[in-house]
C-alpha positions in Angstrom: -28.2 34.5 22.1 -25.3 33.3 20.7 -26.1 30.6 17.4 -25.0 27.3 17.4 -22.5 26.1 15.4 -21.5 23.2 12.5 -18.0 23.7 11.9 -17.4 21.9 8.6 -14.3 20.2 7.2 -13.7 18.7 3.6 -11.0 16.1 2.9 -9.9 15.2 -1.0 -7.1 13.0 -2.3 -5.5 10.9 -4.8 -3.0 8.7 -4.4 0.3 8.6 -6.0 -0.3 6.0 -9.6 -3.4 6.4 -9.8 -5.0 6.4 -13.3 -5.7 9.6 -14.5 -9.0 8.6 -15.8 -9.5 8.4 -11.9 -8.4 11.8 -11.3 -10.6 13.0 -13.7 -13.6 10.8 -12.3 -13.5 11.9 -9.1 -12.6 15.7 -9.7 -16.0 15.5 -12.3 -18.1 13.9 -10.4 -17.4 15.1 -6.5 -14.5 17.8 -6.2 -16.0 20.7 -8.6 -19.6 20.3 -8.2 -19.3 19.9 -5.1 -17.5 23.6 -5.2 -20.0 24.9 -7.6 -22.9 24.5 -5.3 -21.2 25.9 -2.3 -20.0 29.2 -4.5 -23.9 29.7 -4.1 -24.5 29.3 -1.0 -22.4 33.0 0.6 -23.6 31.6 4.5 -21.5 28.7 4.9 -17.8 28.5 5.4 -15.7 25.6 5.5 -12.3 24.3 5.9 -10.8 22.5 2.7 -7.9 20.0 3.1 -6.8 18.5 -0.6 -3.4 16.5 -1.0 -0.5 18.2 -3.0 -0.6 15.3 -5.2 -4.6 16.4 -5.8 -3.4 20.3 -6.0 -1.0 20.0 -8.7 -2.9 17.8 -10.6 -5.8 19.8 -10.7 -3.7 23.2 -11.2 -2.3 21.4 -14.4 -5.7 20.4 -16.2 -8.3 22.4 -14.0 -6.2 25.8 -13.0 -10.0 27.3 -13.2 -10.6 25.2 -10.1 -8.1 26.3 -8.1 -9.1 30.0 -9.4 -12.3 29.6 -7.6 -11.0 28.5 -4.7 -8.2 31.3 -4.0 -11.3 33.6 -4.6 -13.0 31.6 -1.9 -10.3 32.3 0.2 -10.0 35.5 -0.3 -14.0 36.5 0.8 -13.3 34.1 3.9 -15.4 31.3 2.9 -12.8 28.7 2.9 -10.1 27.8 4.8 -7.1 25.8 4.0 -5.8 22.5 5.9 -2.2 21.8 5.6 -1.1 18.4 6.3 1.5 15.9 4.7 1.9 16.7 1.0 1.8 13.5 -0.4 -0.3 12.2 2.2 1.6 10.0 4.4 0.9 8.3 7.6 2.2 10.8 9.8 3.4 8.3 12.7 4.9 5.9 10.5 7.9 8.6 8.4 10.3 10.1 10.5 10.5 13.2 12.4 12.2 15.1 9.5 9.9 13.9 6.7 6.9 14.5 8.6 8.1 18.3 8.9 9.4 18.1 5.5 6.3 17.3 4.5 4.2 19.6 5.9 6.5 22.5 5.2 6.3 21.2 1.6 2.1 21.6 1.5 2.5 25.0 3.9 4.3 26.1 1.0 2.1 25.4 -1.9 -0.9 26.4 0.0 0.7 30.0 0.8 2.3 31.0 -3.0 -1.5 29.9 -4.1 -3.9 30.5 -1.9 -1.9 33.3 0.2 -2.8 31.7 3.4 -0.3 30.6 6.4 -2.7 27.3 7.5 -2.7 26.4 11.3 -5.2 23.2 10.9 -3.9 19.6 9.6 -5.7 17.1 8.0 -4.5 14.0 10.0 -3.8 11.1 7.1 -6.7 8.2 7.6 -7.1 10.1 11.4 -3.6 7.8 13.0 -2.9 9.2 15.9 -0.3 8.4 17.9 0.9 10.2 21.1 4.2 11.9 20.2 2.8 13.6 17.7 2.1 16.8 18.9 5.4 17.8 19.7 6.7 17.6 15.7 3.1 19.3 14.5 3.7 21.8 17.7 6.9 22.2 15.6 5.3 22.4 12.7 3.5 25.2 13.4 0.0 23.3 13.6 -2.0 24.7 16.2 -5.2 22.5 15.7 -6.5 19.2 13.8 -10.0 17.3 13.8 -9.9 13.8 15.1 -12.8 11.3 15.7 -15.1 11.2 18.6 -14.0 7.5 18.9 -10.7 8.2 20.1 -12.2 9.9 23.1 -14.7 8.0 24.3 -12.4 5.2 24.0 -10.0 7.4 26.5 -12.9 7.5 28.7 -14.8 10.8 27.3 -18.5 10.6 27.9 -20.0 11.7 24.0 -21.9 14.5 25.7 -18.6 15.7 27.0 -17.6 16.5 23.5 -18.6 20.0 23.0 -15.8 22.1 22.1 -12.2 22.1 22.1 -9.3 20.1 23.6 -5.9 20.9 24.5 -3.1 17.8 24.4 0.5 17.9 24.6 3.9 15.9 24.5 7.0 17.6 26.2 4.9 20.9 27.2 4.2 21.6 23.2 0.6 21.7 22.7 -2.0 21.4 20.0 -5.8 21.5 19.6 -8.3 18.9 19.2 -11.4 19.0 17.6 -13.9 16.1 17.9 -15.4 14.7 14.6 -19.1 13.4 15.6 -19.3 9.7 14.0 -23.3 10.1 14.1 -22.6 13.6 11.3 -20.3 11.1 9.2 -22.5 8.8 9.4 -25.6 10.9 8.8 -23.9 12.9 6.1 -25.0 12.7 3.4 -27.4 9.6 3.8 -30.0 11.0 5.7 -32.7 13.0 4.7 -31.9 16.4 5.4 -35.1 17.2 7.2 -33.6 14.5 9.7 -29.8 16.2 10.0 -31.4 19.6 10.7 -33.2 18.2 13.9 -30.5 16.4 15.2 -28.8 19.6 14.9 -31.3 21.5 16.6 -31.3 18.8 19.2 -27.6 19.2 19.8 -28.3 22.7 20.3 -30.4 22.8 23.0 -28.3 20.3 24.8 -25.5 22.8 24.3 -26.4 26.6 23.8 -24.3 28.4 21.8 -21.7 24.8 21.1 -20.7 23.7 18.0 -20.5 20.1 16.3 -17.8 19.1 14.2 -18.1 17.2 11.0 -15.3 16.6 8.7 -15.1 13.6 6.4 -14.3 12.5 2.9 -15.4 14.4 -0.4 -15.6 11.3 -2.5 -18.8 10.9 -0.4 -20.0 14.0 -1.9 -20.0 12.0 -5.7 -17.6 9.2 -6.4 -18.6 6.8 -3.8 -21.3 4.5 -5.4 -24.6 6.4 -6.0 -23.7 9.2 -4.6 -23.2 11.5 -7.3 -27.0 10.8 -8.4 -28.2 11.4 -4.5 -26.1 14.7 -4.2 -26.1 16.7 -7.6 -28.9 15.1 -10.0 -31.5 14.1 -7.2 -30.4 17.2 -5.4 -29.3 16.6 -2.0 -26.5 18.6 -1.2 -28.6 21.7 -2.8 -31.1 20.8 -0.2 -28.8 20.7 2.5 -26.7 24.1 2.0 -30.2 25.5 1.4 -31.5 23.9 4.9 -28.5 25.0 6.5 -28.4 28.9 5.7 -32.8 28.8 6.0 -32.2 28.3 9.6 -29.1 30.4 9.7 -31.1 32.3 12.8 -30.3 29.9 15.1 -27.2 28.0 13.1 -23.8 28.8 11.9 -21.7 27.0 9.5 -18.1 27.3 10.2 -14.3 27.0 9.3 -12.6 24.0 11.4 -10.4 26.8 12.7 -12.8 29.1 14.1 -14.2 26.4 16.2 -10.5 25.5 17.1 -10.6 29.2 19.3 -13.1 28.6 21.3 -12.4 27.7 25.0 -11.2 24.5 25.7 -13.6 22.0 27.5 -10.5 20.9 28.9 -7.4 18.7 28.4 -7.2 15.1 26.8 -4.7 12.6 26.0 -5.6 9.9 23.6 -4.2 6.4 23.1 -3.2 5.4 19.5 -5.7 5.0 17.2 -8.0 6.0 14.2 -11.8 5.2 12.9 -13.3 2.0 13.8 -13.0 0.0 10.6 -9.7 0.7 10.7 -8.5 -0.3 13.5 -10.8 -3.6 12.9 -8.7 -3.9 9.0 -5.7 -3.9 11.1 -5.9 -7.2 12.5 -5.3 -10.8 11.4 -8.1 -12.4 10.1 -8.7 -14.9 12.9 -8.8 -11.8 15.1 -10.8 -9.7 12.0 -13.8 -12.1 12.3 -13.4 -12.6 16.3 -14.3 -9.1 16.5 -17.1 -8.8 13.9 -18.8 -11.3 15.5 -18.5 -9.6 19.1 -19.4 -6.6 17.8 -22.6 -7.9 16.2 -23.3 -10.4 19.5 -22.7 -6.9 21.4 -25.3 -5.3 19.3 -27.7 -8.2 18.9 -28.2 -7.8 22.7 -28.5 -4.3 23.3 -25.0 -3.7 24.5 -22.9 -2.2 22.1 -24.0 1.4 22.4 -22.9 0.6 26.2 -19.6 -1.4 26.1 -19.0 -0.4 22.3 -15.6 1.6 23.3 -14.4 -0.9 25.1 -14.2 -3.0 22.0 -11.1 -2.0 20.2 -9.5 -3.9 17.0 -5.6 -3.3 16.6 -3.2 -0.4 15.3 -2.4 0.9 12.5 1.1 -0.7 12.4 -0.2 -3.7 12.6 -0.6 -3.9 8.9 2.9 -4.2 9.0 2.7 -7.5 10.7 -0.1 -8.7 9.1 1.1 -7.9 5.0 4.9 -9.0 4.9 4.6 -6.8 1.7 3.4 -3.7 3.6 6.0 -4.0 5.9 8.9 -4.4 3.0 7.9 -1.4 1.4 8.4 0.6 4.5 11.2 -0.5 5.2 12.1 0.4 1.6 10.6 3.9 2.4 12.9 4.1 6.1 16.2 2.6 4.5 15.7 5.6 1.1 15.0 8.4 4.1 17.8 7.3 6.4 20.5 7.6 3.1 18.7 10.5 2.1 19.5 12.3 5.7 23.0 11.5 5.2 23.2 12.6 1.5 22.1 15.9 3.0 25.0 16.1 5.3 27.4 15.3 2.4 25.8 17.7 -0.3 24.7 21.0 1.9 23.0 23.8 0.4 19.8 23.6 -1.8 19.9 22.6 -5.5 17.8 21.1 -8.1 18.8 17.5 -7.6 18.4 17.9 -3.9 14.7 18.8 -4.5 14.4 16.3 -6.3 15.4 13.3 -4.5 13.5 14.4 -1.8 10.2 15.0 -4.0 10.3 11.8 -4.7 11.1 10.1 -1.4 8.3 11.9 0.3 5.8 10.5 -3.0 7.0 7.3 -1.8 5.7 7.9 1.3 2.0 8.1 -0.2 -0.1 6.5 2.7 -2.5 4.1 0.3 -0.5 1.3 0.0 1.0 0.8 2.7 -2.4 -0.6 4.2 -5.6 -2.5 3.2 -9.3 -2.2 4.3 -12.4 -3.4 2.5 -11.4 -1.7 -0.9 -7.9 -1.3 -2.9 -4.9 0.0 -0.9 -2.0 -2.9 -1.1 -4.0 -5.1 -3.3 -3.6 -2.7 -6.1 -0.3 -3.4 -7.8 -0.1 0.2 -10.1 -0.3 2.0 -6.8 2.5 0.1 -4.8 4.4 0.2 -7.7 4.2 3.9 -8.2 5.7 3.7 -4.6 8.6 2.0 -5.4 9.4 3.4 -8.6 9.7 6.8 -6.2 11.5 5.2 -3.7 14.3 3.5 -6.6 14.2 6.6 -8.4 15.7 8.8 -5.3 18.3 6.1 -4.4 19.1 6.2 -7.8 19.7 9.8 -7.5 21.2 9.7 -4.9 23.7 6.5 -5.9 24.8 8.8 -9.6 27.6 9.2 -11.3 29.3 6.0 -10.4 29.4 2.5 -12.5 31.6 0.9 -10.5 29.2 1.4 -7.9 28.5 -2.0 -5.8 27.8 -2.6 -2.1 27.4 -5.4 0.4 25.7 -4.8 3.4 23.9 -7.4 6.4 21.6 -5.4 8.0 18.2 -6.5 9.8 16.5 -4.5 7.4 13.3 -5.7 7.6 13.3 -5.8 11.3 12.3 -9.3 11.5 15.3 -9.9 14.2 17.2 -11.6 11.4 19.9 -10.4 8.9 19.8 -9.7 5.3 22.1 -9.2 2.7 21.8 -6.2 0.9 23.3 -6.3 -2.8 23.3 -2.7 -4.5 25.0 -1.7 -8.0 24.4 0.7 -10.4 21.8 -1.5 -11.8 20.1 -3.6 -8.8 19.3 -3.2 -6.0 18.5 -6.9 -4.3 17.2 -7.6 -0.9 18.2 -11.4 0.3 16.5 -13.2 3.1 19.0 -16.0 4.6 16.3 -16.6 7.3 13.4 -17.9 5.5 14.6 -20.0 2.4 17.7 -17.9 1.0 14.5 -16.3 -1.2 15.3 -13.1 -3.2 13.0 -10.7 -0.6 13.3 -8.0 -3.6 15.0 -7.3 -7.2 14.8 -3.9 -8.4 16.0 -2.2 -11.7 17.4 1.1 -11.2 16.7 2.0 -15.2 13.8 2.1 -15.5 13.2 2.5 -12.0 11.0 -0.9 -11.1 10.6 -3.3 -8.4 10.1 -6.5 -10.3 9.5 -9.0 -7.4 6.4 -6.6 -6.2 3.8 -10.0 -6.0 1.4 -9.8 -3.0 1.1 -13.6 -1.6 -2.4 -14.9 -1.7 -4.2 -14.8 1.7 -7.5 -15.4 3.4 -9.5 -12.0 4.6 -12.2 -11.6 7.1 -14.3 -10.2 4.4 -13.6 -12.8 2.2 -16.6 -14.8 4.7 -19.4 -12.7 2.9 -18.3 -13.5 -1.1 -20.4 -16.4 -0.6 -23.4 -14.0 -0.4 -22.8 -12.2 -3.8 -24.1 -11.6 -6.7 -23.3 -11.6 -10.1 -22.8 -7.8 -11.2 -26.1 -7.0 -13.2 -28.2 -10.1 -11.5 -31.2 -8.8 -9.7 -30.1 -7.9 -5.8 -31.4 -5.7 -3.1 -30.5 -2.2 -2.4 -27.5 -3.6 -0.7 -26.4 -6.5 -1.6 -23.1 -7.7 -1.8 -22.1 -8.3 -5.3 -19.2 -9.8 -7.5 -17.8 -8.8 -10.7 -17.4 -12.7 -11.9 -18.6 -15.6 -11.4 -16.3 -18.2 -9.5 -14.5 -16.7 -7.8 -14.8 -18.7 -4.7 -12.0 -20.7 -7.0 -9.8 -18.5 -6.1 -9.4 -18.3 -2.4 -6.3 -20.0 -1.4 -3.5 -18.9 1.4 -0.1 -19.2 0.2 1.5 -20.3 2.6 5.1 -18.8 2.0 5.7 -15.5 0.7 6.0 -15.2 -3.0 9.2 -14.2 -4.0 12.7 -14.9 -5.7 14.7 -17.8 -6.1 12.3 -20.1 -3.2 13.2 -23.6 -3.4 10.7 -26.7 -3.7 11.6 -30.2 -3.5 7.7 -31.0 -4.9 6.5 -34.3 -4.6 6.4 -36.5 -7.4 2.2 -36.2 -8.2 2.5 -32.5 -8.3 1.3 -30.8 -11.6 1.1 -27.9 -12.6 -2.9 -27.3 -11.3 -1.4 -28.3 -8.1 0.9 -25.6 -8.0 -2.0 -23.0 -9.2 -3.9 -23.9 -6.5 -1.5 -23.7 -3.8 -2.4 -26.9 -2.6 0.7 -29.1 -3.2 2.7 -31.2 -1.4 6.6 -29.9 -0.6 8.7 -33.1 0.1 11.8 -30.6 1.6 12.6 -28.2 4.6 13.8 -25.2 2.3 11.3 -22.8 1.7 10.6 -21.4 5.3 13.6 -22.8 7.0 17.1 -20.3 7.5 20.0 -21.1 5.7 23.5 -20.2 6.6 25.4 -17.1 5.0 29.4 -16.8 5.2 30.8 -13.5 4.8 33.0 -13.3 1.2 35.5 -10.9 0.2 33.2 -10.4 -2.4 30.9 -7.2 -2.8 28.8 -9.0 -4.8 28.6 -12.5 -3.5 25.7 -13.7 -1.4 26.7 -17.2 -0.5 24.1 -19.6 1.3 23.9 -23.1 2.4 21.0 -25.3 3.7 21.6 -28.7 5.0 18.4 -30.5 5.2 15.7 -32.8 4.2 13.8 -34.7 1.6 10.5 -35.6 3.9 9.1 -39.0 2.4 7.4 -42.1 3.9 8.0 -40.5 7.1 11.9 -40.6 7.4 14.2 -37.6 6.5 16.5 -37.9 3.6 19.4 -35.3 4.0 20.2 -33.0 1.4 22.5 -30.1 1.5 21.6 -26.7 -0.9 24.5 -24.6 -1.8 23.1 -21.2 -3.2 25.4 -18.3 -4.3 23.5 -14.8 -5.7 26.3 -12.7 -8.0 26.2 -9.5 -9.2 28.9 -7.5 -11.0 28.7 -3.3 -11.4 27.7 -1.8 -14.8 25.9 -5.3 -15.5 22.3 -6.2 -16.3 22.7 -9.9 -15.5 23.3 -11.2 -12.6 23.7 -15.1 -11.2 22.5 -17.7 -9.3 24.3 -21.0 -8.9 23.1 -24.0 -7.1 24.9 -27.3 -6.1 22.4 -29.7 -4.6 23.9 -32.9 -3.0 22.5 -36.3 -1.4 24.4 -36.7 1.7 23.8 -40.4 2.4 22.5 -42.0 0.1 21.7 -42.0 -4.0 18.1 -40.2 -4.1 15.5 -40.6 -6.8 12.1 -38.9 -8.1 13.2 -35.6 -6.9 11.3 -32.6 -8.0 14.0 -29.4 -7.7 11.7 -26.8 -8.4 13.0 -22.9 -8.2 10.2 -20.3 -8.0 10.3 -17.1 -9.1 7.5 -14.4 -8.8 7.7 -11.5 -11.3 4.5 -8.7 -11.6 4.5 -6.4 -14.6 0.8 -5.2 -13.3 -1.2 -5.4 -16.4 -2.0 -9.5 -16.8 -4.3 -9.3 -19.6 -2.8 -7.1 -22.5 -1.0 -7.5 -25.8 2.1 -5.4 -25.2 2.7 -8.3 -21.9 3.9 -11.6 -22.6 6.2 -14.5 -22.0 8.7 -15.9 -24.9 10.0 -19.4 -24.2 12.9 -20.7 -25.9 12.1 -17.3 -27.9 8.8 -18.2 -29.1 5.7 -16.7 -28.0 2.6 -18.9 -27.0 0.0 -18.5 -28.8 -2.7 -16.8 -27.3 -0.3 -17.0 -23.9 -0.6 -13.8 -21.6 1.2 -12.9 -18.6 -2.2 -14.4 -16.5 -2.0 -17.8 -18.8 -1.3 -21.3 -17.2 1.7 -22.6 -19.5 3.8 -25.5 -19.2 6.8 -25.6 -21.2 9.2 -28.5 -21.6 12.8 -29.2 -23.0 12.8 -25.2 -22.1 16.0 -23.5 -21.5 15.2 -19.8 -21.4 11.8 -17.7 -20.9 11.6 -13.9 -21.2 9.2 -11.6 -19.5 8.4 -8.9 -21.8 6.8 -6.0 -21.1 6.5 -3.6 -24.1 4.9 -0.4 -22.8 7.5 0.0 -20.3 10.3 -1.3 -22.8 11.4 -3.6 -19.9 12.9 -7.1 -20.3 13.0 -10.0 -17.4 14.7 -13.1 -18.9 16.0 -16.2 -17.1 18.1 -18.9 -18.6 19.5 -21.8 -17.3 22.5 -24.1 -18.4 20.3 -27.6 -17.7 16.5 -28.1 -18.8 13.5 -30.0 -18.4 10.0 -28.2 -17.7 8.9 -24.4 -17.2 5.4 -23.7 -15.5 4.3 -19.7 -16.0 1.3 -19.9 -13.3 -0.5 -16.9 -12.7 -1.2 -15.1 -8.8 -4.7 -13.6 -8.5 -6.0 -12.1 -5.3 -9.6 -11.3 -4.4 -10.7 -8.4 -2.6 -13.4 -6.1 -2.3 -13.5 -2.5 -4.5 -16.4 0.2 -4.9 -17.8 -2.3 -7.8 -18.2 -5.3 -5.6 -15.8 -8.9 -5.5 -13.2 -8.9 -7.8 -10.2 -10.7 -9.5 -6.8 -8.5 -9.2 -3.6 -10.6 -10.8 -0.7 -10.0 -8.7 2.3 -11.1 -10.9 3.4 -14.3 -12.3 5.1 -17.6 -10.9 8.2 -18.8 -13.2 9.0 -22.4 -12.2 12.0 -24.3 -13.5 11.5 -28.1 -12.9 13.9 -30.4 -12.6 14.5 -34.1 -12.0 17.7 -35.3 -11.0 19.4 -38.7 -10.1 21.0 -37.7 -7.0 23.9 -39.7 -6.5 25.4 -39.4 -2.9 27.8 -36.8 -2.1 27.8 -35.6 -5.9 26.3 -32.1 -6.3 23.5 -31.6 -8.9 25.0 -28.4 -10.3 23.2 -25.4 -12.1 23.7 -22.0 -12.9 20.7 -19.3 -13.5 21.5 -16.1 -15.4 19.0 -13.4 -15.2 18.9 -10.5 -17.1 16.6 -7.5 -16.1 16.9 -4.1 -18.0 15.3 -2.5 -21.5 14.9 -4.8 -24.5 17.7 -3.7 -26.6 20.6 -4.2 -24.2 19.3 -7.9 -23.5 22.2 -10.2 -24.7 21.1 -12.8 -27.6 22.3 -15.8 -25.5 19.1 -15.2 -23.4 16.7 -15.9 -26.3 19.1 -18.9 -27.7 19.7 -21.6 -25.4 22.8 -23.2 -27.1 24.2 -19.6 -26.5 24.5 -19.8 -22.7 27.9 -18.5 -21.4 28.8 -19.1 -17.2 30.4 -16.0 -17.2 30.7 -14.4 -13.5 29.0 -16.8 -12.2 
């Protein structure tokens, strides 16, 4: 009688930043003990999927590691996954990249392993229905995929016993269904418990096979787990279960189960796993469905109705994190150039490789989304995103410092134009549609997106902080805990995006706690309203103009905002001017407050700090609360990367530096993350009617020696090019 069989999959990765400290956790901890044990266990095969970022980190410090598992290989006890190198969301790169990509890992996995892979690893399990066509191209012939996405297509579970064929345009691939119960079950459940439910399964279905395939960091980073698997010995327990009752069960490669017959056909809607479809939604909507779920399952229903309840798709983190969205768009607008570059420069050579290395690193899936833990909430791994995505346009824009470019373009596909300012040193993104803000400002040397801030925001998770614990104060096995206590402090929606250049007209009781809070009053119409744009001979003129209002005592006061963003080539500084005129009347107690939002990641640390009027606070870090009067210029410092931010301005009165922290959830529990730091200039005109308030910001962003003294000395400041 033919056995039954457990085909087995193993997924590892890394994301692009990450601290190496992390790396070296998780290879420590999960990745090679995990391979130790099952190099003594001969009966059970599996398929291995890592990341090429993982790979080539481990073939660098660990090449032992990657010994052991080309000898794995080679006695047919492992088999290799291909997928996206870098580990992007397949359906949200282009066509090109996504076969770029997997070409790239197809590659690597051949020249060290010597083996042509036919399954993929599907990044976070998004699947959308065109894809089969490009990984038909590809040469994938099979993938795993949950359970969920069938039986929300209508599969009964008990249908799910094998194989199934899709297709797009006649090019098909195979589909192997991941059991949820075995992820779940896996490895949380005693082992005595796994092996009946597998003999269960069996006699249900002679001779079938169930599919499991699921994270290694469960197997050793994820909390506890490394004491459960290796030191209380439960993944020696379970190999050892699986080959005692190897006379009625087979452990398997992912692609041996991919040949059996197909149970039939299937197309699938888009989706991926549960929780991440739920993460995708707005937090209203988040909450909505948490609480229909559990309502579902408090009555007895959700085992019933459960795939009818869907949350939203993965692209609706887009929608839901402006930030997300920006740095795909980032990611898009790099590829698109990048496709053309190719047309211009054919053939292959060094630089080629090169630019394209580091767009698809940009293309690292982790950041681009948010769950429960990490992802876009962690500034060193969005940065590490950008700073690939700068350094192939960079690349890519060489050799010329003349360079500069205008171009209005919807480019964040918001239905509304941008401006797009580009020289050899910047490359800023303006947003005439909400508030003539500065979307983004990024330095080319080094390559950095300063504006990356993430806007403070409300999550559906956030409902349960109220729950925690204090780390290290007595709490059941699962409690919900915090790092800190207070946090509760800290929940606040902003509700504007934090950026460049956004202008307040505050009312006259705002201080600076106010503004820390997010819970201040705006007397004007300018941060979320559009202002006008002409088109100037100019390459690098952005010129803008708002007329509108000073709200107070219930009548509209009209004011008119003439904004103009300059940037010259070969130059580090560039300019903002404003001219901000009464229209009807003379106007006092006005508040003029310009934000800017900068984030040098590390808000805590010696080599980070503010200088104002060239004189550092002491005891003042980039997460202090400062106010600063009679202040002309403050500089951004940020030692360890040598890189400078400094703003002066030819009129003065008060500078706030107020910090941006976000809460979310990581392995650890609750926990502060700063997000970057608001730079407010203040000012308090007597507006006299139809005479414009004028003044004239000069921002310099670049290393620390080429900053120009005038930005450290007030009575220095020079208009020039403005």
């Amino acid at each position: 009688m033919e056995k039954f069989k457990l085909a087995f999959g193993l997924h590892n990765h890394q994301p692009i930043g990450n601290f190496d400290q992390v790396f070296d956790e998780a290879h420590n901890m999960a990745y090679q003990p995990f391979l130790e044990l099952l190099d003594s266990y001969r009966k059970i095969r599996l398929s291995l999927h890592q990341s090429g970022i993982l790979w080539n980190w481990q073939e660098n410090k660990y090449p032992d590691y990657l010994q052991k598992v080309k000898r794995l290989v080679g006695e047919g006890r492992i088999e290799i996954l291909t997928g996206g190198y870098y580990e992007p969301i397949l359906p949200a790169i282009p066509d090109r990249d996504k076969l770029g990509q997997i070409e790239l890992l197809n590659k690597y996995i051949e020249e060290r392993f010597g083996q042509s892979p036919k399954g993929l690893w599907l990044t976070e399990r998004v699947w959308e229905p065109h894809l089969p066509k490009v990984l038909n191209q590809a040469g994938v012939e099979y993938l795993p995929l949950d359970d969920g996405h069938f039986v929300a297509a209508g599969f009964e579970p008990e249908q799910l016993t094998g194989p199934f064929v899709t297709e797009e345009g006649g090019a098909p691939v195979r589909l192997l269904p991941i059991q949820k119960k075995l992820r779940y079950m896996i490895p949380f459940f005693e082992v005595d418990r796994i092996i009946e439910y597998l003999r269960l399964m069996s006699e249900h279905n002679p001779g079938g096979t169930a599919v499991y395939a699921d994270d290694g960091e469960k197997f050793g980073i994820w909390p506890k787990t490394h004491q459960h698997c290796y030191k209380d010995g439960w993944l020696d327990k379970f190999f050892a279960a699986l080959e005692e009752n190897s006379d009625w069960l087979e452990v398997i490669p992912l692609g041996e189960a991919a040949k059996a017959n197909p149970v039939g056909t299937a197309y699938l809607q888009s989706g991926s796993y549960p929780e991440m479809l739920q993460w995708s939604l707005p937090t209203r909507a988040f909450v909505e469905y948490e609480d229909f779920e559990q309502w579902l399952n408090g009555h007895g229903m959700l085992e019933k109705f459960g795939r009818f309840v869907r949350g939203g798709h993965w692209r609706g983190f887009l929608h839901k994190y402006p930030e997300a969205n920006l740095m795909h768009k980032r990611m898009i607008a790099v590829s698109k150039k990048f496709e053309k570059y190719m047309i211009d420069h054919p053939g292959k050579d060094e630089k080629l490789e090169e630019i394209r290395d580091s767009l698809y690193a940009g293309q690292c899936n982790c950041p681009y989304w948010h769950g429960v833990f990490g992802g876009l909430y962690l500034p060193h791994l969005r940065q590490a995103i950008f700073a690939n995505l700068i350094k192939a346009e960079s690349l890519m824009n060489a050799g010329d410092d003349k360079y500069i470019r205008k171009e209005i373009c919807d480019y964040n596909t918001d239905g509304h134009d941008e401006i797009l300012l580009t020289t050899n040193k910047f490359f800023a993104v303006i947003n005439p549609a909400r508030g003539g803000t500065l979307l983004e400002i990024d330095t080319y040397n080094p390559p950095f997106n300063l504006s990356d801030t993430l806007s403070r925001r409300r999550e559906g998770y956030h409902r349960k902080l109220s729950q925690a614990v204090v780390e290290g104060e007595r709490g059941g096995v699962n409690q919900i805990v915090a790092k800190e206590k207070g946090l509760e402090k800290y929940l606040t929606d902003d509700w504007y995006l934090r950026r460049g250049f956004v202008d307040h007209l505050l009312a006259p009781e705002t201080d600076i706690d106010d503004f820390l809070s997010g819970k201040f009053r705006d007397e004007g119409d300018f941060v979320l309203e559009p202002y006008s744009f002409k088109q100037t001979s100019d390459p690098g003129t952005a010129a803008l103009k708002r007329r509108g209002h000073l709200w107070r005592d219930g009548k509209g006061h009209e004011i008119e905002i003439d904004k103009r963003f300059y940037f010259a080539p070969n130059s580090d500084v560039f300019s903002v001017s404003y001219a901000v005129t009464a229209i009807n009347e003379d106007l006092t107690g006005v508040t003029l407050a310009v934000e800017n939002n900068f984030n040098f990641q590390a808000g805590h640390t010696d080599d980070r700090y503010f200088l104002f009027d060239g004189e550092k606070i002491k005891g003042g870090f980039l997460d202090s609360t400062i106010a600063k009067r009679n202040c002309y210029s403050v500089v951004m410092r940020d030692d360890w990367r040598d890189l400078v931010v400094a703003i002066t301005v030819d009129k003065t009165d008060e500078i706030w530096q107020v910090p941006i922290f976000t809460i979310s959830q990581s392995e650890g529990g609750f926990e502060k993350v700063y997000q970057g730091t608001s730079v407010v200039h203040l000012f308090r005109p007597m507006l006299t009617r139809g005479v414009p308030f004028e003044l004239t910001f000069l921002v310099f962003a670049g290393k620390h020696h080429l900053m120009p003294p005038r930005f450290a000395r007030a009575s220095d400041i020079r208009l020039t090019g403005a």
